[in-house]
Structures are given as C-alpha cells and as structure tokens.
VEXTOR-919334 format. One record per atom (N, C-alpha, C): residue number from 1; residue in one letter; atom name; x, y, z. Coordinates in Angstrom, 3 decimals, decimal comma, m for minus. Layout:
BEGIN
[node NUM "A" "CA" [X Y Z]]
...
! end
This chain:
BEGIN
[node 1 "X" "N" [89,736 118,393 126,240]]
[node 1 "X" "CA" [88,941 117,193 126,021]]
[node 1 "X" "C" [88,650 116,553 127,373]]
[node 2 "X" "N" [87,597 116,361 127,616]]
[node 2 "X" "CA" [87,068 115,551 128,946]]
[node 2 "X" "C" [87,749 113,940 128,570]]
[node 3 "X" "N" [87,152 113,900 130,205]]
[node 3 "X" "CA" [88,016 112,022 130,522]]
[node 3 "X" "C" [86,341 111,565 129,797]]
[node 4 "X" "N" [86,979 110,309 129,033]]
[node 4 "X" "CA" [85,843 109,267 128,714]]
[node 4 "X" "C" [85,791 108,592 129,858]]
[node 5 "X" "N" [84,482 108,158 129,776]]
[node 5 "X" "CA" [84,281 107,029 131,009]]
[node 5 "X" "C" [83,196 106,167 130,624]]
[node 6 "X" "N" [83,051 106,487 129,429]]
[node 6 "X" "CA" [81,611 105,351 128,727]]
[node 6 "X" "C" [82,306 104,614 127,462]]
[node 7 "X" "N" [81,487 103,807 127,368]]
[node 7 "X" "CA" [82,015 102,837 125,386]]
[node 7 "X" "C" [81,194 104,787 124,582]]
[node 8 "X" "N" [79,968 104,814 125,128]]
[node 8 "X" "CA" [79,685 106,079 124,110]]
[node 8 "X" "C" [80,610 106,966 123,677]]
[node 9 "X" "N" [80,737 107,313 125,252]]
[node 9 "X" "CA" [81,777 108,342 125,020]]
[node 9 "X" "C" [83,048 108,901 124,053]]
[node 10 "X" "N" [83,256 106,980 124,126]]
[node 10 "X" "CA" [84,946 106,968 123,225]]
[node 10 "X" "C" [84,449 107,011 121,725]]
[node 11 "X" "N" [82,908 106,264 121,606]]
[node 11 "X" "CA" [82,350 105,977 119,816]]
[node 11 "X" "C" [81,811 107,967 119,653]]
[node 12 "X" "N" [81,720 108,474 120,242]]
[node 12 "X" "CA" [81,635 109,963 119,949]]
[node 12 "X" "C" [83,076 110,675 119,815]]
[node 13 "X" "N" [83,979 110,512 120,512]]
[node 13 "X" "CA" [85,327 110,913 120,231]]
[node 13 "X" "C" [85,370 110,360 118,943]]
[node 14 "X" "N" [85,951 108,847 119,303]]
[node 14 "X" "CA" [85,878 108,894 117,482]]
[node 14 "X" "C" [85,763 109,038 116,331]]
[node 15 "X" "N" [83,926 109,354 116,614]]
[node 15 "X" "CA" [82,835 109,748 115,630]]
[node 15 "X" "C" [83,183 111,358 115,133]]
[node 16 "X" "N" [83,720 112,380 116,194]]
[node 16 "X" "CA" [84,709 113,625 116,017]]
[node 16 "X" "C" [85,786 113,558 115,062]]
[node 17 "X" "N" [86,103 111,939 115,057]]
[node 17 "X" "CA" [87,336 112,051 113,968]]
[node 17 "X" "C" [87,199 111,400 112,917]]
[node 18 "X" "N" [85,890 111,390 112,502]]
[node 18 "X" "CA" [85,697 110,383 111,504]]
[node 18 "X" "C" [85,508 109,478 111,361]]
[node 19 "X" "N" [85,096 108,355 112,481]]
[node 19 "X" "CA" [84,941 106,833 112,780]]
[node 19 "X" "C" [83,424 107,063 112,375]]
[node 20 "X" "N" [83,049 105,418 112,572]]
[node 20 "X" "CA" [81,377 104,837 112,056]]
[node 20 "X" "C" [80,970 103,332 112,457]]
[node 21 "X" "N" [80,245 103,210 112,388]]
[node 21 "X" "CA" [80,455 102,149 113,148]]
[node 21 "X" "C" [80,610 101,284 111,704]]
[node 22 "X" "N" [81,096 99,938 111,763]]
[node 22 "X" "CA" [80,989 99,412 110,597]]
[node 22 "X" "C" [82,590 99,960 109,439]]
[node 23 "X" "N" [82,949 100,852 109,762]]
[node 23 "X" "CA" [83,927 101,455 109,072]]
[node 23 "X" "C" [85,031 100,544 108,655]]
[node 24 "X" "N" [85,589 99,933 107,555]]
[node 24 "X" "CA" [86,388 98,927 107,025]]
[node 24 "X" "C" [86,984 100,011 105,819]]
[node 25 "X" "N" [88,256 100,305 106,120]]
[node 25 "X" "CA" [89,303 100,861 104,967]]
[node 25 "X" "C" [90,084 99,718 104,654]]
[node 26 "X" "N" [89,985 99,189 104,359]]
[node 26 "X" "CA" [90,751 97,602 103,524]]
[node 26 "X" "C" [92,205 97,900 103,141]]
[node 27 "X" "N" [91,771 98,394 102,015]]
[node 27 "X" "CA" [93,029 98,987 101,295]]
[node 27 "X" "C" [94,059 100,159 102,041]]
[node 28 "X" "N" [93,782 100,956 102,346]]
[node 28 "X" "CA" [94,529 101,945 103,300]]
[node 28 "X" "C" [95,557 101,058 104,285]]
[node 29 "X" "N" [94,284 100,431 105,055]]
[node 29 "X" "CA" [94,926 99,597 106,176]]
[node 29 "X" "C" [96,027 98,906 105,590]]
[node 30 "X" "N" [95,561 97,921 104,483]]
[node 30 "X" "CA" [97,051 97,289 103,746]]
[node 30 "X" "C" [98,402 97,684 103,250]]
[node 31 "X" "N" [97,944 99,134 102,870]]
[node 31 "X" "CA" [99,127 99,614 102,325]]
[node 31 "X" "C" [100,157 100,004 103,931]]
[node 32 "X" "N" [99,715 100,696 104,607]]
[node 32 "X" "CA" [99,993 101,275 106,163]]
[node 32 "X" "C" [100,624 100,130 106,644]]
[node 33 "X" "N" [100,115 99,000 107,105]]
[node 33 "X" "CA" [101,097 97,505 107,310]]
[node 33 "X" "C" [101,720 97,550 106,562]]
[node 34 "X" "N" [101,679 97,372 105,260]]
[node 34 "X" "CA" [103,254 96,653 104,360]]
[node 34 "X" "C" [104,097 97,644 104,569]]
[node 35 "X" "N" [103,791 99,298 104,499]]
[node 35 "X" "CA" [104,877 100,610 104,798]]
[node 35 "X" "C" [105,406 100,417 106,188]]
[node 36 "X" "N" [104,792 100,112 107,710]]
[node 36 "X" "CA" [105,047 99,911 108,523]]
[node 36 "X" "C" [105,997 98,416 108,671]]
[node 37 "X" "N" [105,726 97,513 108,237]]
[node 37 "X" "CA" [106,192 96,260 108,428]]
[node 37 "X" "C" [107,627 96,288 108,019]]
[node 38 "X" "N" [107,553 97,009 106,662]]
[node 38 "X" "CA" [108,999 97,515 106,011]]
[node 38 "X" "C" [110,083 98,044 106,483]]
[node 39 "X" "N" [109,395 99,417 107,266]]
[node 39 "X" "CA" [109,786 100,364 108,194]]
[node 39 "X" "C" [110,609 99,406 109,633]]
[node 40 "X" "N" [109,548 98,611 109,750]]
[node 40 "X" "CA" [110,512 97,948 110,908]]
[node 40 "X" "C" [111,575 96,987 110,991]]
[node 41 "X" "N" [111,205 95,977 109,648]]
[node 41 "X" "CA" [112,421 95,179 109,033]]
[node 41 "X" "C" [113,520 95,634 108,578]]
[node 42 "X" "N" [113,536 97,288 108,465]]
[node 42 "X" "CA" [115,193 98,002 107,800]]
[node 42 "X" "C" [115,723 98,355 109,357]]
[node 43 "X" "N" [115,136 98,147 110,354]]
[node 43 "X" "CA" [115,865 98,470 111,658]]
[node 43 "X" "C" [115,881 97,160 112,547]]
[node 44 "X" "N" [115,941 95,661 111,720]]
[node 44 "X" "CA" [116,287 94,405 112,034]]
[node 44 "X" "C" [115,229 93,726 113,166]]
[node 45 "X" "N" [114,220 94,459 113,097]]
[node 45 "X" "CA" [112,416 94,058 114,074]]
[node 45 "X" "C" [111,397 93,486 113,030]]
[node 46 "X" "N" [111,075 92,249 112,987]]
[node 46 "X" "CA" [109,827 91,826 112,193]]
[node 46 "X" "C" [108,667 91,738 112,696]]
[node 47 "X" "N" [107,926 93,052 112,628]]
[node 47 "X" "CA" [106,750 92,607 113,001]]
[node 47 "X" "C" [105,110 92,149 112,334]]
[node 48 "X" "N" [104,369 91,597 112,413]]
[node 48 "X" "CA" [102,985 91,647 111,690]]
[node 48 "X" "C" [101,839 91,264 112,534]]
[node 49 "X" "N" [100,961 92,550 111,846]]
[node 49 "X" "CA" [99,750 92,596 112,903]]
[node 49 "X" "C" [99,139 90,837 112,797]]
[node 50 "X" "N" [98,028 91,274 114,324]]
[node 50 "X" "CA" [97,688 89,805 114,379]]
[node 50 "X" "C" [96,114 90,213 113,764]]
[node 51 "X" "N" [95,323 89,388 113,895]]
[node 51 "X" "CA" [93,861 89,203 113,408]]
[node 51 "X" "C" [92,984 90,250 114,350]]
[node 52 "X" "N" [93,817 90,921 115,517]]
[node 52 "X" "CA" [92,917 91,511 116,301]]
[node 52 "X" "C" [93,385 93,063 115,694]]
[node 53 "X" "N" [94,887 93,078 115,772]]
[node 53 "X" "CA" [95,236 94,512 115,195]]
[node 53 "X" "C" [95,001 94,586 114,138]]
[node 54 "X" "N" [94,882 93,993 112,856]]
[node 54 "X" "CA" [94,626 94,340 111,786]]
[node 54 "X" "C" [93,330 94,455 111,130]]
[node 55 "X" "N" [92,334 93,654 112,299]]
[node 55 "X" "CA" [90,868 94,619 112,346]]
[node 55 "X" "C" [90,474 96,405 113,029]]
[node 56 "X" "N" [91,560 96,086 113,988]]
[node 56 "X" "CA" [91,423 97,541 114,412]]
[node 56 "X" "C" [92,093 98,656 113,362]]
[node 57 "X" "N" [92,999 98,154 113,061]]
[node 57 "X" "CA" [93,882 99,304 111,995]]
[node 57 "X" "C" [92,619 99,514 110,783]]
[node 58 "X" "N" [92,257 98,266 110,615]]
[node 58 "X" "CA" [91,105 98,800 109,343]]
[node 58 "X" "C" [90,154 99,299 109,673]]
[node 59 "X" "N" [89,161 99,295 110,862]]
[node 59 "X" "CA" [88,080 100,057 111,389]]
[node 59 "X" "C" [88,553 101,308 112,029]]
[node 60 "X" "N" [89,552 101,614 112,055]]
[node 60 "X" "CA" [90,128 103,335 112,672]]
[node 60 "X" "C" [91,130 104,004 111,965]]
[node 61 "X" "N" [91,890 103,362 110,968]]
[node 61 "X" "CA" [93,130 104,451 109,860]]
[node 61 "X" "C" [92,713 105,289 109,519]]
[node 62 "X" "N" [93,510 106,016 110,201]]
[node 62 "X" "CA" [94,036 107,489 109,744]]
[node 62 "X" "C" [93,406 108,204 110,325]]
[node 63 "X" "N" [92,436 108,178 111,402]]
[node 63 "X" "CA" [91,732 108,912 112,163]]
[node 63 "X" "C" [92,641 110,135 113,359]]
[node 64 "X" "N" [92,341 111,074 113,171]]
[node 64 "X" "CA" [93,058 112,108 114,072]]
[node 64 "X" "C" [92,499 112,753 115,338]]
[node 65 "X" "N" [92,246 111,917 116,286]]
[node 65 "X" "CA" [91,457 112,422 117,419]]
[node 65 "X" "C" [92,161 113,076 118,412]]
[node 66 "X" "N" [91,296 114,537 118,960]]
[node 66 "X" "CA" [92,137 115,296 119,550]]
[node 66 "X" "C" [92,556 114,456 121,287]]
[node 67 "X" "N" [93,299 114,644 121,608]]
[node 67 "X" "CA" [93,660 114,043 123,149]]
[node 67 "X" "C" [93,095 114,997 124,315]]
[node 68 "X" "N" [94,037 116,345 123,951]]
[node 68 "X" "CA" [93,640 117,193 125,096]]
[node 68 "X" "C" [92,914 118,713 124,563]]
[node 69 "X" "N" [92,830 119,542 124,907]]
[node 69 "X" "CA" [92,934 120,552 124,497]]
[node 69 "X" "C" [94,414 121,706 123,773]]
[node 70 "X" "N" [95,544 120,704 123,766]]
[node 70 "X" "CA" [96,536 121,534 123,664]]
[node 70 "X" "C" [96,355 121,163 121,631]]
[node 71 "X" "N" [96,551 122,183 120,863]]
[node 71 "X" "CA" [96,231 121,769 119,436]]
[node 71 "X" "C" [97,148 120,859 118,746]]
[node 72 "X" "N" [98,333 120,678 119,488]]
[node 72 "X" "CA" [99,373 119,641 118,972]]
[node 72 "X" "C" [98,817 118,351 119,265]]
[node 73 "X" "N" [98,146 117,772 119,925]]
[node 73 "X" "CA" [97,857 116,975 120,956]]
[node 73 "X" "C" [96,732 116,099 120,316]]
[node 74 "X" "N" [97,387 114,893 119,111]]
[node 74 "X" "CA" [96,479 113,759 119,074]]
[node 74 "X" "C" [96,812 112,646 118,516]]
[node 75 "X" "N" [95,849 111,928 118,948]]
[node 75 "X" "CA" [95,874 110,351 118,976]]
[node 75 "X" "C" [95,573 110,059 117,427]]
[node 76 "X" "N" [96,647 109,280 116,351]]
[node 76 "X" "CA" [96,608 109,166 115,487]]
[node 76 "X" "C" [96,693 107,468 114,957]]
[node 77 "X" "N" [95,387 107,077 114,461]]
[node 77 "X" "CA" [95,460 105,448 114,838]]
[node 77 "X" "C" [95,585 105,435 112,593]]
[node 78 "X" "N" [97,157 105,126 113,152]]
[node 78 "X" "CA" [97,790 104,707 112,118]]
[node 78 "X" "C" [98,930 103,803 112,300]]
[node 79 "X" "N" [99,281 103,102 111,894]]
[node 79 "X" "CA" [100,430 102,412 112,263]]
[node 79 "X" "C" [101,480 102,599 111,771]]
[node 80 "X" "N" [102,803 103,157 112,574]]
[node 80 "X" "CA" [103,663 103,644 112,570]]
[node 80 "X" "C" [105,312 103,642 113,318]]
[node 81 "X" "N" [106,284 103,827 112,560]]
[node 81 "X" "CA" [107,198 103,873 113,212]]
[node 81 "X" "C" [107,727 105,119 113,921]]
[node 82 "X" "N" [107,434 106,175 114,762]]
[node 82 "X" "CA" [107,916 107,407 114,998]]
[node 82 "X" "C" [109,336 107,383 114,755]]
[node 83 "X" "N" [110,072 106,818 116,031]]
[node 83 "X" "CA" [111,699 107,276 116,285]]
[node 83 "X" "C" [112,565 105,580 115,555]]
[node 84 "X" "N" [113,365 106,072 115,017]]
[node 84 "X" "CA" [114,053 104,881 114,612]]
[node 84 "X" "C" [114,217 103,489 115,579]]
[node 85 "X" "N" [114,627 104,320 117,076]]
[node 85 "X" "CA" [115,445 103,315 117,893]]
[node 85 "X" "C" [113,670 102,818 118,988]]
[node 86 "X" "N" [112,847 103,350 118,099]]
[node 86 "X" "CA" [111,183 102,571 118,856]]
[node 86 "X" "C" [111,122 101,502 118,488]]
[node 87 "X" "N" [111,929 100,826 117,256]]
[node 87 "X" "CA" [111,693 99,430 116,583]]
[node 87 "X" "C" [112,293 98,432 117,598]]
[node 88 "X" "N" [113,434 98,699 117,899]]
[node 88 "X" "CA" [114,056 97,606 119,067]]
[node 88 "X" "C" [113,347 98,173 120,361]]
[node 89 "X" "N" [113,253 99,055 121,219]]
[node 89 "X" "CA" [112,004 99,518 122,384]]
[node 89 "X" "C" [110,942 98,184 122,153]]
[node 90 "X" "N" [110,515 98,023 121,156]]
[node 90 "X" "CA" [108,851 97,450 121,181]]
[node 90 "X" "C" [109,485 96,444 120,946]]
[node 91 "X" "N" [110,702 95,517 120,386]]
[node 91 "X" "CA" [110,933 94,421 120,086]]
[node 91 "X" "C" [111,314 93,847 121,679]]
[node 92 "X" "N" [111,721 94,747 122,514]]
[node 92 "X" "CA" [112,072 94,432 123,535]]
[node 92 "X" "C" [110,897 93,946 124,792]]
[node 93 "X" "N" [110,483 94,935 124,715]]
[node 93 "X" "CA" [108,897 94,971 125,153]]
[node 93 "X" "C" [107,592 93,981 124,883]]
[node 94 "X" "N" [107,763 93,203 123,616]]
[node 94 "X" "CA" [107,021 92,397 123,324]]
[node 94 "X" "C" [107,583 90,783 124,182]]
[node 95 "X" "N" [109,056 90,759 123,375]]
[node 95 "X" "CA" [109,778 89,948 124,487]]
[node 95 "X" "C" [109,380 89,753 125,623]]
[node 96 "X" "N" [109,481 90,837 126,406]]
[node 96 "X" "CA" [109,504 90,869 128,208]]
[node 96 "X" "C" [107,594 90,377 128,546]]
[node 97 "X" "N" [107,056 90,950 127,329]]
[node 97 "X" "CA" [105,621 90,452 127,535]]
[node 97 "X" "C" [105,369 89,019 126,855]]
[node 98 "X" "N" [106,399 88,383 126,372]]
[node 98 "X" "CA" [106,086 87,177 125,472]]
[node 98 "X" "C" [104,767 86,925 124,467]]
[node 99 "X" "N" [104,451 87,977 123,879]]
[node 99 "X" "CA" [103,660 88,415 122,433]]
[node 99 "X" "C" [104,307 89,288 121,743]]
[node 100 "X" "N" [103,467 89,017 120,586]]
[node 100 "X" "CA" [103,606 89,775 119,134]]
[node 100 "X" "C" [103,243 91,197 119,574]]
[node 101 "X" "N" [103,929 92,291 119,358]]
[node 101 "X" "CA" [102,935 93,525 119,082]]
[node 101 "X" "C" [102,812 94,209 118,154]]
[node 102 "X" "N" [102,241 94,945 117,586]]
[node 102 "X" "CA" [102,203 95,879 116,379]]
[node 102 "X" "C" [101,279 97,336 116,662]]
[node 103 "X" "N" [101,961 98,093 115,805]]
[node 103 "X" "CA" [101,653 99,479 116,155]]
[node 103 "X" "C" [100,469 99,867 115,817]]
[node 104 "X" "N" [99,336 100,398 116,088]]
[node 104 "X" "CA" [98,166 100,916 115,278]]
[node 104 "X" "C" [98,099 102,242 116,039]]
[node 105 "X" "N" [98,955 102,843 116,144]]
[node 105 "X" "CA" [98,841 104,257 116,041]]
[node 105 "X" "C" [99,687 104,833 117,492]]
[node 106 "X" "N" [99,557 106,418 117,810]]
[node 106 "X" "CA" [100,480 106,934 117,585]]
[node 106 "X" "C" [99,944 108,100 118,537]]
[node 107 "X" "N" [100,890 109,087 119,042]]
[node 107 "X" "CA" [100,211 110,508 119,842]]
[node 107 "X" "C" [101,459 111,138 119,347]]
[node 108 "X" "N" [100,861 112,606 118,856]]
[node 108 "X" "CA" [101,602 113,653 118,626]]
[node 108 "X" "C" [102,670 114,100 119,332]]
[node 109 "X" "N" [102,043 114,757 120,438]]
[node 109 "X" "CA" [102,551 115,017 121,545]]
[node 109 "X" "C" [104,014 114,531 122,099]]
[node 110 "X" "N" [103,939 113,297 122,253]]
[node 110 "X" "CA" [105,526 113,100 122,625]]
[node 110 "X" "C" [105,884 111,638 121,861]]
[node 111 "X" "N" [105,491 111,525 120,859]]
[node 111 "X" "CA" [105,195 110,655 119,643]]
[node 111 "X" "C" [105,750 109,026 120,118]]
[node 112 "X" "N" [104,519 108,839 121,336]]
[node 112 "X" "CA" [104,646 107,344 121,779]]
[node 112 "X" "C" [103,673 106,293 120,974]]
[node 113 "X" "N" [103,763 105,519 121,529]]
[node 113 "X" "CA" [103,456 104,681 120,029]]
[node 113 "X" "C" [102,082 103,417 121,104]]
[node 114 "X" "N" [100,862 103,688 120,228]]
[node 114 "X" "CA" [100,032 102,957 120,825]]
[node 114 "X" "C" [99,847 101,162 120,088]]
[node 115 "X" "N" [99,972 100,203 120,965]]
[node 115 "X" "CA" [100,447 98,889 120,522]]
[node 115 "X" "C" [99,296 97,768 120,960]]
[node 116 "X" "N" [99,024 97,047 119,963]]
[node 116 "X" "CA" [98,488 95,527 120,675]]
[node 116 "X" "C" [98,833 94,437 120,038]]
[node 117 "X" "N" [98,582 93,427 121,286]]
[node 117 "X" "CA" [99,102 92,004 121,021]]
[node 117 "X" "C" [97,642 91,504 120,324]]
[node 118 "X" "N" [98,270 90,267 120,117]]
[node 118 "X" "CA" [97,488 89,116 119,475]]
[node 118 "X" "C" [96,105 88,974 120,241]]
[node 119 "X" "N" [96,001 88,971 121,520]]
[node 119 "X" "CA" [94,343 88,695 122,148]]
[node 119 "X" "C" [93,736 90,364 122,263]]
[node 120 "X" "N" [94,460 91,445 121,740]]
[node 120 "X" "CA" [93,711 92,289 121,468]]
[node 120 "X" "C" [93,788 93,407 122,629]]
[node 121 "X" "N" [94,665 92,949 123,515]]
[node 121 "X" "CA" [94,982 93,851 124,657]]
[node 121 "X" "C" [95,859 95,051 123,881]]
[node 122 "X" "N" [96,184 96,141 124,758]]
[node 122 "X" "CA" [96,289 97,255 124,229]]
[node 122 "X" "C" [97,608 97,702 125,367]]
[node 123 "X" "N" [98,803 98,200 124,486]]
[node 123 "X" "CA" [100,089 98,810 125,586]]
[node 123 "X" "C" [100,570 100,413 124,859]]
[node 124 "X" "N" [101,281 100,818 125,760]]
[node 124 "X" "CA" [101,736 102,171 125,379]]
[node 124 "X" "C" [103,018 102,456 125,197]]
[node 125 "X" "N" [103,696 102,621 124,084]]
[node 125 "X" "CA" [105,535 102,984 124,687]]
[node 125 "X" "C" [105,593 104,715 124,583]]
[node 126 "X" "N" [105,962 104,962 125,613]]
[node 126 "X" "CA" [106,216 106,428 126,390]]
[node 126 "X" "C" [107,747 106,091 126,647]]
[node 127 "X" "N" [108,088 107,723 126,555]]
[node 127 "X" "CA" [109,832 108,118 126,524]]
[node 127 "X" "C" [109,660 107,562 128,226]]
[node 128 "X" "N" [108,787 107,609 128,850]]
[node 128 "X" "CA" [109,247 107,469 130,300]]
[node 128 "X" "C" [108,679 106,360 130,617]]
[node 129 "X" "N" [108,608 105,105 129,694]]
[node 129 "X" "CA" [108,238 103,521 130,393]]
[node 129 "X" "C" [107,665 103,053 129,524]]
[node 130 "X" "N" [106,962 101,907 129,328]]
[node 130 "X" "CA" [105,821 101,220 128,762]]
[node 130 "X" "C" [104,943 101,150 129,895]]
[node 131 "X" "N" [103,578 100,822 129,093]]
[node 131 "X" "CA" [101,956 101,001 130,129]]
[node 131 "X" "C" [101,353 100,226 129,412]]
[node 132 "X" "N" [100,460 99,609 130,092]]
[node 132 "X" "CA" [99,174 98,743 129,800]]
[node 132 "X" "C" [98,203 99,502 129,838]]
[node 133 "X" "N" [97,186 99,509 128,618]]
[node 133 "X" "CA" [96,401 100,323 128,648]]
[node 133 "X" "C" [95,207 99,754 128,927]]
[node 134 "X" "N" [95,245 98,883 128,536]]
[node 134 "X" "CA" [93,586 97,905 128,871]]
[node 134 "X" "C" [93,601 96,666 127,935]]
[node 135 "X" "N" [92,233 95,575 128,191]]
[node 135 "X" "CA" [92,199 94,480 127,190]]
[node 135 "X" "C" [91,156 94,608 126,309]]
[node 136 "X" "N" [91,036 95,938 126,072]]
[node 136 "X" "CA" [89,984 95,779 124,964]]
[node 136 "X" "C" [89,944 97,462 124,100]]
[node 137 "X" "N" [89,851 97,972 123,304]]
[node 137 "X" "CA" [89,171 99,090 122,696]]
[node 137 "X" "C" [88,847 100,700 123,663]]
[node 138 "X" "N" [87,959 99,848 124,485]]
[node 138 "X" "CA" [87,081 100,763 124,857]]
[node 138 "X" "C" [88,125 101,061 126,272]]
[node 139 "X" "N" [88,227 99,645 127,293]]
[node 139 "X" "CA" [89,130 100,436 128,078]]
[node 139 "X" "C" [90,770 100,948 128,289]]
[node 140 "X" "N" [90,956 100,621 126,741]]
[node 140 "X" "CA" [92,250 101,017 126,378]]
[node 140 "X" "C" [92,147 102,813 125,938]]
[node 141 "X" "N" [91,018 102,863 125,326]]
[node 141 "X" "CA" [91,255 104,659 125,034]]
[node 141 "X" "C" [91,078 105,605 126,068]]
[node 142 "X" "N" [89,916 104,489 127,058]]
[node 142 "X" "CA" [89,508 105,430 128,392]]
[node 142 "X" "C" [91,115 105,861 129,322]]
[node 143 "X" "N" [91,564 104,689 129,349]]
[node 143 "X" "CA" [93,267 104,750 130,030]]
[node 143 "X" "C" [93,985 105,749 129,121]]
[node 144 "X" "N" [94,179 105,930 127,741]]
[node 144 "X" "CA" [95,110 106,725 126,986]]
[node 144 "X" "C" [94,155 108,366 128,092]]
[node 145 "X" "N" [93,084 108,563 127,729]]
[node 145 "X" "CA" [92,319 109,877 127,791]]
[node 145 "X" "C" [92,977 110,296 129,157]]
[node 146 "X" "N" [92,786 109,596 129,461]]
[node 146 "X" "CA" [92,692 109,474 131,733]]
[node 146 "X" "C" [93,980 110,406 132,026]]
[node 147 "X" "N" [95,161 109,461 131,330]]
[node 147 "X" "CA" [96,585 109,243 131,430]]
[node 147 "X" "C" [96,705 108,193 132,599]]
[node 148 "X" "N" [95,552 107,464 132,668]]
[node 148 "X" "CA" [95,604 106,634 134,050]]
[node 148 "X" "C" [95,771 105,104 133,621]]
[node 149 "X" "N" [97,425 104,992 133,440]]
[node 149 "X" "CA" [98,139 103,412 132,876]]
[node 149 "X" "C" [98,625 102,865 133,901]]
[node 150 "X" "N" [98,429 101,619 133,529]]
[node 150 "X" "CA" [99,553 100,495 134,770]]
[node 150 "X" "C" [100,762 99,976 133,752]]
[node 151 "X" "N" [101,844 100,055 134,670]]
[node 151 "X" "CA" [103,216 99,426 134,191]]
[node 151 "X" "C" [103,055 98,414 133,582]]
[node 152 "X" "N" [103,804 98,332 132,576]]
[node 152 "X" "CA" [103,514 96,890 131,972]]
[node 152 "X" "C" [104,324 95,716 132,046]]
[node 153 "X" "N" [105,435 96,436 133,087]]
[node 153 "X" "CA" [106,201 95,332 133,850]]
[node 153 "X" "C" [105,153 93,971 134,787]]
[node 154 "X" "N" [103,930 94,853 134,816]]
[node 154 "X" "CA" [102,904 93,903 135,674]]
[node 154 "X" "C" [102,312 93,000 134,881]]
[node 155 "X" "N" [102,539 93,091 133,447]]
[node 155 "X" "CA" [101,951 91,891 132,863]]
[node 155 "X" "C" [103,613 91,170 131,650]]
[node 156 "X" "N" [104,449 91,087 132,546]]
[node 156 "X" "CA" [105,597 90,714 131,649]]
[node 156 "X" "C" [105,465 88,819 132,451]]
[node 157 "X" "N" [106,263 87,913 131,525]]
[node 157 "X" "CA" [106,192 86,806 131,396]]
[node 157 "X" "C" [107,238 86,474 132,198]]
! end
C-alpha cells in the first residue's frame, strides 16, 4: 500500500474498504460502544466515546482497510479492546494527556489500538510507546500509513 498524502487519497483507501461519504451505521456503532464500554468496565477503566468519536465510529465501523502489503496487515475501525492489560495502558495515557479517550479501532498486525479524545485529535497505543497521530481524520490516517508518529509524551498535560 502506498503512503497517502492527500484527504483523496485516504477517502479512496477507505472507499477500498467500504466507506462513502455520508455513511452513518447507527445501530452497529451502538451496539460496538456498549460491547466495548463493557469490555472496559470489567477491567475497572470507564470509558465513553465523546461526540467526535462516536461520529467517527458511526461513519467508518467495521471497515477493514489494508495497511501494508503484508495480508495480515489492517486497520480495523472498530472499537475495541485487544489485550486485557490495554484497558489500564489507555487509562493511563489519557491521564498523562488529561482527556477522555476511546477506541475506534484497531491494527492487526501488532494489535495496537487507534484512539481519540474529545476535540477529535487522534493517538496510537503501540507495544513500543504511545503516538500522536494527528488532529483530525485525514492527518491522522496519513501518520498511521507513513508510520510517521510523534510521541505523545509531547502533548501530555
């Protein structure tokens, strides 16, 4: 998979996985939060999307976009808990950033967990750190594609 470097670019990736513009799964999205929200309250983390993630979770669930060329390898915008001990990771992480975060999806690959806060900015938890991916959509997927993240120690409170 090539690096995006346009808004097109990323609405054609998408569009590869099934996105549209306009695309609202309502119901899906709802059920996916209350399973996720659940998921994180049995490992003592409360989280709930804000007004920015829970438009994105409904305009992209369940979409399976490839990352790289390797066939294991994709970006799955669902919201999710991968590893048990990711619930305190992100509880920690939100802390150190002083916002809410919530999960809207996910990479195969080494099953890190793609996150945003309340103004809609976008972070990454990777076995080897957390990353800021961008403040918006477009330059948050271009950063996932790239692999080109900034620490997100640089935007902690």
């Amino acid at each position: 998979m090539p690096i995006l470097s346009t808004n097109e670019e990323v609405d054609a990736w998408l569009t590869e996985a099934g996105w549209y513009p306009g695309r609202d799964a309502a119901r899906e999205a709802a059920e996916a939060v209350a399973t996720v929200t659940d998921r994180y309250r049995a490992y003592g983390v409360d989280i709930e999307p804000s007004a920015a993630a829970l438009a994105f979770v409904r305009e992209h669930i369940s979409l399976r976009a490839v990352i790289d060329t390797a066939p294991e390898n994709f970006a799955i915008f669902t919201p999710h808990l991968v590893f048990k001990g990711d619930a305190e990771e992100i509880a920690e992480l939100a802390g150190d950033l002083g916002v809410k975060l919530f999960p809207v999806g996910y990479d195969t690959y080494d099953g890190s967990t793609i996150l945003m806060d309340e103004s809609g900015r976008f972070f990454f938890s990777h076995h080897t750190g957390s990353y800021y991916l961008g403040s918006e959509k477009y330059e948050a997927l271009m950063s996932l594609m790239s692999s080109e993240m900034d620490d997100a120690e640089n935007y902690f409170v």
